[in-house]
PDB file with SEQRES, HELIX, SHEET and CRYST1 records, atoms N, CA, C and O in Angstrom:
SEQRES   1 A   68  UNK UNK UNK UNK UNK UNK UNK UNK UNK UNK UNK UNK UNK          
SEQRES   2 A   68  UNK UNK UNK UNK UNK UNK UNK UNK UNK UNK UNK UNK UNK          
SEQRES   3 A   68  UNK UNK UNK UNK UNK UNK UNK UNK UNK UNK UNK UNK UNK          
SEQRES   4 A   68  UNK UNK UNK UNK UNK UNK UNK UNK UNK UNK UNK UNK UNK          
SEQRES   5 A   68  UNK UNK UNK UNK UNK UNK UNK UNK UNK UNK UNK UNK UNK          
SEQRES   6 A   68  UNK UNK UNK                                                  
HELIX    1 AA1 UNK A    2  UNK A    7  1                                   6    
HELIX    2 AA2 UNK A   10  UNK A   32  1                                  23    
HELIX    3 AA3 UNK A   36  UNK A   44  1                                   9    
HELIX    4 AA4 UNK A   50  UNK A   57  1                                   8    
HELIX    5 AA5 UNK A   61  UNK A   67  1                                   7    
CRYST1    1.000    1.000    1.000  90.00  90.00  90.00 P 1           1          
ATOM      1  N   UNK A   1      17.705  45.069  20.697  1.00  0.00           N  
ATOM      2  CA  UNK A   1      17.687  44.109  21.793  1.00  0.00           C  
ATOM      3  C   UNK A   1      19.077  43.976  22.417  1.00  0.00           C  
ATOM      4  O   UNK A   1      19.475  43.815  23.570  1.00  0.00           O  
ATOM      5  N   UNK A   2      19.537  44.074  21.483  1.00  0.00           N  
ATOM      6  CA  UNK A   2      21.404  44.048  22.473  1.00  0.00           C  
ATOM      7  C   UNK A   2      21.868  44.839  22.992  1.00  0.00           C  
ATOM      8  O   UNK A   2      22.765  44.537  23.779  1.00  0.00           O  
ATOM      9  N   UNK A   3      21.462  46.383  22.804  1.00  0.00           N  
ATOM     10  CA  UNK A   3      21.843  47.258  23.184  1.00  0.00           C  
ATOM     11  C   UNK A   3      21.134  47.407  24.876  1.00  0.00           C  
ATOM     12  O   UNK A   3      21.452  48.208  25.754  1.00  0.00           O  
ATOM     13  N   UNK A   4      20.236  46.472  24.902  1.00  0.00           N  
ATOM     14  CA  UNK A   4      18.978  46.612  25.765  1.00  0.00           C  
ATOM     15  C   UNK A   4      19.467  45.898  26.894  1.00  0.00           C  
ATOM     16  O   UNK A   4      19.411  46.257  28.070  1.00  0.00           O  
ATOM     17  N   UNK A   5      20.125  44.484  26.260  1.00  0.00           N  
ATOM     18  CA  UNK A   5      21.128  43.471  27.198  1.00  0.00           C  
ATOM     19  C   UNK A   5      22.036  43.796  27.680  1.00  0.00           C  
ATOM     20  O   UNK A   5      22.315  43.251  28.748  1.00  0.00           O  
ATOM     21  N   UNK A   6      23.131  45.048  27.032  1.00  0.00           N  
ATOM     22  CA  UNK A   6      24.145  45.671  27.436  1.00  0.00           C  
ATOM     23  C   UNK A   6      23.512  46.369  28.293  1.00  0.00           C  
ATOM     24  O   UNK A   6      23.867  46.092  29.439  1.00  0.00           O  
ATOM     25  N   UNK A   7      22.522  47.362  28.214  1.00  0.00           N  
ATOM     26  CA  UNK A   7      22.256  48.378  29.452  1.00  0.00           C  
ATOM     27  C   UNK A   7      22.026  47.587  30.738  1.00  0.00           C  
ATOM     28  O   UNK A   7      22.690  47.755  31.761  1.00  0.00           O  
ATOM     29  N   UNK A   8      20.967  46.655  30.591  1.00  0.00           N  
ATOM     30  CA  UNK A   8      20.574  46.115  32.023  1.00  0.00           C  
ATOM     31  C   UNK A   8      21.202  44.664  31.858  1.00  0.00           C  
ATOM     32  O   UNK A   8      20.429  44.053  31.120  1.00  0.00           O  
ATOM     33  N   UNK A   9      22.079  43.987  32.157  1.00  0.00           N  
ATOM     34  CA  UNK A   9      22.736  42.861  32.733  1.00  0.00           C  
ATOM     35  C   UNK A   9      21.863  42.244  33.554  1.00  0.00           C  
ATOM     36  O   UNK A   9      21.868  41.014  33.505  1.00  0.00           O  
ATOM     37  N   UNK A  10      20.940  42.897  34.470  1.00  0.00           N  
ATOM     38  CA  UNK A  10      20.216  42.253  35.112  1.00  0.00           C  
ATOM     39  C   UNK A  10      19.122  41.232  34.786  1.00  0.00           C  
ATOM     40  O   UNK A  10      18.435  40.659  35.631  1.00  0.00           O  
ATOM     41  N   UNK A  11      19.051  41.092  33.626  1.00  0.00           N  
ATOM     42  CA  UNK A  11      17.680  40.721  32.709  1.00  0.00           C  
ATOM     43  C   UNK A  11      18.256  39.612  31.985  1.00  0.00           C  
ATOM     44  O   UNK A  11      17.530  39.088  31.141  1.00  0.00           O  
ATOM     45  N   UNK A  12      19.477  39.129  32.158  1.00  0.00           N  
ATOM     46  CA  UNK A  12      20.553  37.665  31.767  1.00  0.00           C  
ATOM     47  C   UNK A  12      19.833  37.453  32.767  1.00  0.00           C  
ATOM     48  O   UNK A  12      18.701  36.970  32.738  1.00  0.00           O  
ATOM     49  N   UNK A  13      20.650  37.919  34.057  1.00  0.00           N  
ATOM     50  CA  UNK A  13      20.467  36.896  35.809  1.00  0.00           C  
ATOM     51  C   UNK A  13      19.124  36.669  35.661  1.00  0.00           C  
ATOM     52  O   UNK A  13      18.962  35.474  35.412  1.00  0.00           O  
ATOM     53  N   UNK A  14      17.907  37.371  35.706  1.00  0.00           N  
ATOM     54  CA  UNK A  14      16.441  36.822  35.771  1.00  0.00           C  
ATOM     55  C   UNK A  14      15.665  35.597  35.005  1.00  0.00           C  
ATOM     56  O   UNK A  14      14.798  34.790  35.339  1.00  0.00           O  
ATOM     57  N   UNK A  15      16.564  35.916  33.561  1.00  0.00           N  
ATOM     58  CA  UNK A  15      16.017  34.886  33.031  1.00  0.00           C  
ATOM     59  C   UNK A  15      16.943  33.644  33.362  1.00  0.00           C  
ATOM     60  O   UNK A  15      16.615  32.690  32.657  1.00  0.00           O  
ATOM     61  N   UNK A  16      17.822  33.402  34.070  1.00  0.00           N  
ATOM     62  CA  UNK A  16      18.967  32.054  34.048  1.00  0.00           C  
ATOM     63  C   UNK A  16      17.861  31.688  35.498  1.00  0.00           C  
ATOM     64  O   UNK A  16      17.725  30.486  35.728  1.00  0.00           O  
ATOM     65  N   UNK A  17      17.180  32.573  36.337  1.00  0.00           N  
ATOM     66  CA  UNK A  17      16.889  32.545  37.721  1.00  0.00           C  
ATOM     67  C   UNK A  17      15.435  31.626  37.377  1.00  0.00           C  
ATOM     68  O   UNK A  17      14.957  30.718  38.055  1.00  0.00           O  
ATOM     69  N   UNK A  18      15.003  32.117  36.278  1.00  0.00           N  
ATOM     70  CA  UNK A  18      13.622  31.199  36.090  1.00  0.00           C  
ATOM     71  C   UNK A  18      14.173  30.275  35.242  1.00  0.00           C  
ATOM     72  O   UNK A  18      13.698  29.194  35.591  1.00  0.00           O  
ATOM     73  N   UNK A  19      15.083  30.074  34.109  1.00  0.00           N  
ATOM     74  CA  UNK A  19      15.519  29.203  33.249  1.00  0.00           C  
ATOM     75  C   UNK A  19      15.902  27.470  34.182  1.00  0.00           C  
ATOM     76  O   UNK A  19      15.482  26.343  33.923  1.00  0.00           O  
ATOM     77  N   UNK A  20      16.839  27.948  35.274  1.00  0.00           N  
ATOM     78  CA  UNK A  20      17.651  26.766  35.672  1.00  0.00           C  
ATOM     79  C   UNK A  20      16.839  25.735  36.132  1.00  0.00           C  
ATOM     80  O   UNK A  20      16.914  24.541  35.842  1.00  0.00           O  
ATOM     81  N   UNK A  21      15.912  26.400  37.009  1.00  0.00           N  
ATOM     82  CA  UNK A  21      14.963  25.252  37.893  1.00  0.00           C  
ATOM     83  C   UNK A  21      13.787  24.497  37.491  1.00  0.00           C  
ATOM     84  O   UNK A  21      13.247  23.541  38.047  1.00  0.00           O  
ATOM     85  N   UNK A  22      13.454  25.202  36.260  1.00  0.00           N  
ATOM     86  CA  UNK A  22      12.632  24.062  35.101  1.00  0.00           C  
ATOM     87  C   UNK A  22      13.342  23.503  34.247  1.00  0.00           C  
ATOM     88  O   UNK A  22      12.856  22.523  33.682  1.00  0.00           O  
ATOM     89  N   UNK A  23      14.369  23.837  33.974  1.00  0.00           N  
ATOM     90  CA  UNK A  23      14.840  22.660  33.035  1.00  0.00           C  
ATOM     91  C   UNK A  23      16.219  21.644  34.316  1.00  0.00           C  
ATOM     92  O   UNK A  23      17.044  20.748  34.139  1.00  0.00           O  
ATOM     93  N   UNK A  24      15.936  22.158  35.054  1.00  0.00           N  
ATOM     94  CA  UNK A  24      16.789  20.813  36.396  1.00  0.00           C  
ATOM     95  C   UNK A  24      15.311  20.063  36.903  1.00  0.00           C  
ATOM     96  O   UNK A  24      15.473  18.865  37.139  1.00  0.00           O  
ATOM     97  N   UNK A  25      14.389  20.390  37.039  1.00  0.00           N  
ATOM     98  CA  UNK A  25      13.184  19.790  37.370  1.00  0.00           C  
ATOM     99  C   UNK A  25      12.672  18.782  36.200  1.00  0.00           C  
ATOM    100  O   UNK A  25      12.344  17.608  36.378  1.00  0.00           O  
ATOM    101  N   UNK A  26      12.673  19.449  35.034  1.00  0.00           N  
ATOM    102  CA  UNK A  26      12.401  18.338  33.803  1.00  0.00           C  
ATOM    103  C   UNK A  26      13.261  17.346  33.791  1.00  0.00           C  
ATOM    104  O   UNK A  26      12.830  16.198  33.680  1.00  0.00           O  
ATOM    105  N   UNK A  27      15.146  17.683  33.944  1.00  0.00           N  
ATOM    106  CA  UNK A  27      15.808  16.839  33.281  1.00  0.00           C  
ATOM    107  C   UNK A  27      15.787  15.658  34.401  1.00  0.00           C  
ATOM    108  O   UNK A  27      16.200  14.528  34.142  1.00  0.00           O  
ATOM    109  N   UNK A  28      15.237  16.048  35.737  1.00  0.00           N  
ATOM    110  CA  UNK A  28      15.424  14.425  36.175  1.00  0.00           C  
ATOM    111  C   UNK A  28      13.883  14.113  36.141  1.00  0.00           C  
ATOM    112  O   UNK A  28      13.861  12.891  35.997  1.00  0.00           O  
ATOM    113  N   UNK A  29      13.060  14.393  36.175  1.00  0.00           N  
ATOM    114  CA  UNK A  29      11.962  13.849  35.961  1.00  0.00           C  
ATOM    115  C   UNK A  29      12.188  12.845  34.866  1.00  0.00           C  
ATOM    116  O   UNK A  29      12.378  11.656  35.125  1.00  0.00           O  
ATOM    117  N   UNK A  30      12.163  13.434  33.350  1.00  0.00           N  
ATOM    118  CA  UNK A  30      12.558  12.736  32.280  1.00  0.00           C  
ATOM    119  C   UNK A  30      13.823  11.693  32.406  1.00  0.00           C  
ATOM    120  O   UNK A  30      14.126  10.979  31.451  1.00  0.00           O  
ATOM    121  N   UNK A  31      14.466  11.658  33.521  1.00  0.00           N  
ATOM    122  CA  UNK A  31      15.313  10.267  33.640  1.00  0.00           C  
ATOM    123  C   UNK A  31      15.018   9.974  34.747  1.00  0.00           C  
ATOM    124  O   UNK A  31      15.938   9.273  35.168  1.00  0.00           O  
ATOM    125  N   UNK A  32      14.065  10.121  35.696  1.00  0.00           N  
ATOM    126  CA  UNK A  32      13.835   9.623  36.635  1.00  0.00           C  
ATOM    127  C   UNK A  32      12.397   8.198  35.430  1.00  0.00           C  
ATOM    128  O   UNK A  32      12.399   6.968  35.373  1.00  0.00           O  
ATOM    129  N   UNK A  33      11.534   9.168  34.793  1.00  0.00           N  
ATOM    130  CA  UNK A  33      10.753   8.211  34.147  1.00  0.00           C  
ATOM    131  C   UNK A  33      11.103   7.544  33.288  1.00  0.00           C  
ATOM    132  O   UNK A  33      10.265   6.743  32.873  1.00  0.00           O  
ATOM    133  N   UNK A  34      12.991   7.556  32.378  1.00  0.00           N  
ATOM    134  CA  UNK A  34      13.005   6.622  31.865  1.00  0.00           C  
ATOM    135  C   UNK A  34      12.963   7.469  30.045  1.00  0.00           C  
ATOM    136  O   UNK A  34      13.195   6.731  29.087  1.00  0.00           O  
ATOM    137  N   UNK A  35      12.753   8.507  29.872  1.00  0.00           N  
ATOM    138  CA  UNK A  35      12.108   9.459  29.117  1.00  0.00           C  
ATOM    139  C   UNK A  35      13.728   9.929  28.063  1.00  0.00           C  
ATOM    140  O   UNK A  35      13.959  11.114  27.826  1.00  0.00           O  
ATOM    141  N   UNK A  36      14.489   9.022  27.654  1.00  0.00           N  
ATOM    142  CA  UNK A  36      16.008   9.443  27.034  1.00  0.00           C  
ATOM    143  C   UNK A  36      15.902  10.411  25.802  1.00  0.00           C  
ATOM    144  O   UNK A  36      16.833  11.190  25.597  1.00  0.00           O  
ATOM    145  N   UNK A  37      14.814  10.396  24.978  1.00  0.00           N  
ATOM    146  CA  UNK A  37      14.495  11.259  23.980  1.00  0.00           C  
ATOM    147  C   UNK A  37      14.045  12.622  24.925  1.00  0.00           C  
ATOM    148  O   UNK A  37      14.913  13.494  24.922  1.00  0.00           O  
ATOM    149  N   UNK A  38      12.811  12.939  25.738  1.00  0.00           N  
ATOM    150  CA  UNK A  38      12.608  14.063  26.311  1.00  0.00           C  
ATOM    151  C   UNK A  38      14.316  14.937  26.860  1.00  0.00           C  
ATOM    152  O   UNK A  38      14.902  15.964  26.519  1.00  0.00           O  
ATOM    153  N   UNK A  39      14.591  13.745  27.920  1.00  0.00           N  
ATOM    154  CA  UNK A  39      15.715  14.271  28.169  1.00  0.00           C  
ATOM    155  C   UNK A  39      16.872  14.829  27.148  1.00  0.00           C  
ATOM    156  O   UNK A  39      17.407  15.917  27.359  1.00  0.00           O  
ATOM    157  N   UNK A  40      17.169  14.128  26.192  1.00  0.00           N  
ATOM    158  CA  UNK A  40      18.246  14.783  25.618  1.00  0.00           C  
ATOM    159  C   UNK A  40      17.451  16.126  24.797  1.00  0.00           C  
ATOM    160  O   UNK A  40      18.075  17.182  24.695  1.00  0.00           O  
ATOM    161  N   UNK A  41      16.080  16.014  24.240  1.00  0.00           N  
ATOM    162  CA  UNK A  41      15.414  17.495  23.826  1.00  0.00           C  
ATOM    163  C   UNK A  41      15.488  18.572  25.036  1.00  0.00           C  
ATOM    164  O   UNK A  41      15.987  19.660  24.748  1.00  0.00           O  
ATOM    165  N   UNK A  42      15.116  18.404  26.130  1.00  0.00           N  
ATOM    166  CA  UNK A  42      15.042  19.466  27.486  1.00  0.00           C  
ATOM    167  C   UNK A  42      16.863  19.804  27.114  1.00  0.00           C  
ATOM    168  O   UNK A  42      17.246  20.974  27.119  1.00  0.00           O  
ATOM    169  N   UNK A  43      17.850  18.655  26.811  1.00  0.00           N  
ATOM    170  CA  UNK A  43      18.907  19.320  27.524  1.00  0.00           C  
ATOM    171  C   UNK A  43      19.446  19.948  26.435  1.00  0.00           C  
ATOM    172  O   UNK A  43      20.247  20.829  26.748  1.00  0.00           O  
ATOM    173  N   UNK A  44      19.287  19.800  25.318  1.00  0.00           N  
ATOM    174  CA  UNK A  44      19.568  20.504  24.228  1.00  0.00           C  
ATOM    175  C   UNK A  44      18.839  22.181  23.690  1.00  0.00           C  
ATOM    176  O   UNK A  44      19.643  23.016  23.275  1.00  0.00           O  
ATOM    177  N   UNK A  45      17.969  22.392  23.720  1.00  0.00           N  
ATOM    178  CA  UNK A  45      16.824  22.895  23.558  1.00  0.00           C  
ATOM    179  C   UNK A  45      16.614  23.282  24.214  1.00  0.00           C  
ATOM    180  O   UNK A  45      16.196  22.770  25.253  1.00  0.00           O  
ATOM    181  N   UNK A  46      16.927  25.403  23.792  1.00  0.00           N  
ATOM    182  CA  UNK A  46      16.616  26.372  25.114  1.00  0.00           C  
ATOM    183  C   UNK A  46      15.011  27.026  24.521  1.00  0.00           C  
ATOM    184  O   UNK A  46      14.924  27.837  23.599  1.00  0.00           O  
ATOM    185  N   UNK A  47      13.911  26.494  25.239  1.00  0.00           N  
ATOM    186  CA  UNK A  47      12.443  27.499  24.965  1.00  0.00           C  
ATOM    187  C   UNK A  47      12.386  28.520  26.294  1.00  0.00           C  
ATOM    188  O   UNK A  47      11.446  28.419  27.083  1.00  0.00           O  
ATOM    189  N   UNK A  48      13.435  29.496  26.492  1.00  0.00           N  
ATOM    190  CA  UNK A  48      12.757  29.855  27.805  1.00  0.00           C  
ATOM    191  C   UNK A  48      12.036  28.924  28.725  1.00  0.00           C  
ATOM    192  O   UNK A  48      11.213  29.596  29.347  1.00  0.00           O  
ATOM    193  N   UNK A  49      11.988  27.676  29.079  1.00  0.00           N  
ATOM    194  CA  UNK A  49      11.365  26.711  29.796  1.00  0.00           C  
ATOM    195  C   UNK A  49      10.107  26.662  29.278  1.00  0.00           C  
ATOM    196  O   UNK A  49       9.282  26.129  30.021  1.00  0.00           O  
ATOM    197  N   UNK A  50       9.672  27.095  28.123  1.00  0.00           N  
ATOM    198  CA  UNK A  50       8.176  26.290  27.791  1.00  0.00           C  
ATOM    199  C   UNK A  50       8.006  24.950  27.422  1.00  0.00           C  
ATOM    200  O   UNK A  50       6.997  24.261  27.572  1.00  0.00           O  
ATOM    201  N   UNK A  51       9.012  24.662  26.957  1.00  0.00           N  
ATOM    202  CA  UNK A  51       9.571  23.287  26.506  1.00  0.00           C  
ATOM    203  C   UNK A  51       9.097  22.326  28.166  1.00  0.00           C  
ATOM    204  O   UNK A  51       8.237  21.446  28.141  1.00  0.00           O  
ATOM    205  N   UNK A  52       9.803  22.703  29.402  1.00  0.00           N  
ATOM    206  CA  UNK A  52      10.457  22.348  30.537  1.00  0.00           C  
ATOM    207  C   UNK A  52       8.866  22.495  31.081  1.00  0.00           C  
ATOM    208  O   UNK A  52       8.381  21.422  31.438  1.00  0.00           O  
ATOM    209  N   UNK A  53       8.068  23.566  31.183  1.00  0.00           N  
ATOM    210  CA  UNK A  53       6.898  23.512  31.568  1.00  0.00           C  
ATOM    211  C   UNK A  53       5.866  22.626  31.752  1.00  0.00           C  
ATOM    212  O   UNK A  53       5.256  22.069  32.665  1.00  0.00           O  
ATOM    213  N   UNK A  54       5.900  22.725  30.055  1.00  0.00           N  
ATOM    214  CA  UNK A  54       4.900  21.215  29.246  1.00  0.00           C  
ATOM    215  C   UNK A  54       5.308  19.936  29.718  1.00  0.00           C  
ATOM    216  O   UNK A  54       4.544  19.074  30.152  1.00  0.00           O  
ATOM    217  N   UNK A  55       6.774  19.833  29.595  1.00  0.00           N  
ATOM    218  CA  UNK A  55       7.073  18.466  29.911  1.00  0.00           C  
ATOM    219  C   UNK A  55       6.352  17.977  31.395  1.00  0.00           C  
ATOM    220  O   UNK A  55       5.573  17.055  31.639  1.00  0.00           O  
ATOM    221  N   UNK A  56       6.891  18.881  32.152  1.00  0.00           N  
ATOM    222  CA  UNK A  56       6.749  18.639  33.415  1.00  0.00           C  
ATOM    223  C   UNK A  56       5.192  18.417  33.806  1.00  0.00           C  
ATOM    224  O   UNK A  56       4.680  17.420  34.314  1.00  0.00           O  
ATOM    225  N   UNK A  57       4.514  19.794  33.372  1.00  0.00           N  
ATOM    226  CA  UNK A  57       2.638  19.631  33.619  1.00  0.00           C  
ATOM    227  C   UNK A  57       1.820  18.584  33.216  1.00  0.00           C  
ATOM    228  O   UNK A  57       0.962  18.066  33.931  1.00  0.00           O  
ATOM    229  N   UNK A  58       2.266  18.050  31.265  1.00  0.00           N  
ATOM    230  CA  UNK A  58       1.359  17.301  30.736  1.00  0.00           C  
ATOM    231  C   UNK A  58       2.014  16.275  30.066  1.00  0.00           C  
ATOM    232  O   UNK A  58       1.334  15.285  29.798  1.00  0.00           O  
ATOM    233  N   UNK A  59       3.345  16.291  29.691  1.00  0.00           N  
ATOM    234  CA  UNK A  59       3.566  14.608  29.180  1.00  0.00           C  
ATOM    235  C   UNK A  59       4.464  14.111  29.791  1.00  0.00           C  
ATOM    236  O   UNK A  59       5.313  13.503  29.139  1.00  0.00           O  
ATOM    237  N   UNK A  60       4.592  14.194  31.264  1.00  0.00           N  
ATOM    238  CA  UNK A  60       5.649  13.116  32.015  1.00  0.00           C  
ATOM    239  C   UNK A  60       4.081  12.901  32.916  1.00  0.00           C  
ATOM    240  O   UNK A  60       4.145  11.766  33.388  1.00  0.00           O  
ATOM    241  N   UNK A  61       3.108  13.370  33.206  1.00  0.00           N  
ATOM    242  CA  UNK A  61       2.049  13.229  33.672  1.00  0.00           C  
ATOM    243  C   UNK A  61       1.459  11.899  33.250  1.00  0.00           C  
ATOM    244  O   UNK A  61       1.336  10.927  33.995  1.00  0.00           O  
ATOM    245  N   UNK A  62       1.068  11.967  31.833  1.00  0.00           N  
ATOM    246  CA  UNK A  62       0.529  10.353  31.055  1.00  0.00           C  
ATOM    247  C   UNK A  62       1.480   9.302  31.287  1.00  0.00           C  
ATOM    248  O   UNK A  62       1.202   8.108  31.391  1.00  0.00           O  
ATOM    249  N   UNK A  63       2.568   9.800  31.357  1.00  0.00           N  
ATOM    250  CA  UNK A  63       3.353   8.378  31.199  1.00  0.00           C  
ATOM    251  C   UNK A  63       3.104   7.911  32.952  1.00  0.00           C  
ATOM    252  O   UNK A  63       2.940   6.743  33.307  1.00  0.00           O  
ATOM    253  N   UNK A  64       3.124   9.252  34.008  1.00  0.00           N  
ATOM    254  CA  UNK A  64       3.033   8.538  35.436  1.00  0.00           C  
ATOM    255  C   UNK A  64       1.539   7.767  35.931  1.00  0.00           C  
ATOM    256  O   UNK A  64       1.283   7.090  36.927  1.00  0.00           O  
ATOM    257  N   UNK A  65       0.626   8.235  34.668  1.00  0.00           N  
ATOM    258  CA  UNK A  65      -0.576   7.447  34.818  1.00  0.00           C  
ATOM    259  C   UNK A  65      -0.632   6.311  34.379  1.00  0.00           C  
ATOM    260  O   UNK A  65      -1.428   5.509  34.868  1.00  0.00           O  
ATOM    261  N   UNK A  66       0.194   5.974  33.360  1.00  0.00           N  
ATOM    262  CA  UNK A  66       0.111   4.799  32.674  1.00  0.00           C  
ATOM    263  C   UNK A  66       1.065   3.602  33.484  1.00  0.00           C  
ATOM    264  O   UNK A  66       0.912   2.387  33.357  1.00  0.00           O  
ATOM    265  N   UNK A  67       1.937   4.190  34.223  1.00  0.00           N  
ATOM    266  CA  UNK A  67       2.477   3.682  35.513  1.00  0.00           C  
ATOM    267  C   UNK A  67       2.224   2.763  36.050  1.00  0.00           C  
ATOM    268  O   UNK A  67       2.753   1.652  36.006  1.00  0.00           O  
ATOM    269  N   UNK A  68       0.982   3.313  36.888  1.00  0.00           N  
ATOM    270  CA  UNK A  68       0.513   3.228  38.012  1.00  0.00           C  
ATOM    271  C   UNK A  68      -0.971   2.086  38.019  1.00  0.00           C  
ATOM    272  O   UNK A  68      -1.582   1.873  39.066  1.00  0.00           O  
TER     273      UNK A  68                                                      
END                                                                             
């Protein structure tokens, strides 16, 4: 795998290109709702954005229902 990272460099940039904008989309969601545990897990805690996904699709979702 490293040798794989050394050949193509390009394959850092792609994943930072999908990485940044789900976990900048989670981290204010999760302090926009108030969410200080989510947030400090999103900002700690690299899942390739599956982490950032979930948050965003299905449990900042319940809490905006419970809202409202």
């Amino acid at each position: 795998m490293e040798q794989f990272l050394i050949e193509n460099p390009w394959f850092i940039w792609l994943i930072l290109v999908w990485i940044i904008p789900w976990k900048g989309i989670a981290l204010w969601r999760a302090a926009r709702l108030n969410h200080k545990r989510w947030f400090i897990v999103i900002l700690i805690i690299n899942t390739l954005a599956v982490l950032e996904i979930l948050y965003i699709f299905i449990f900042s979702k319940t809490k905006e229902k419970q809202r409202n």
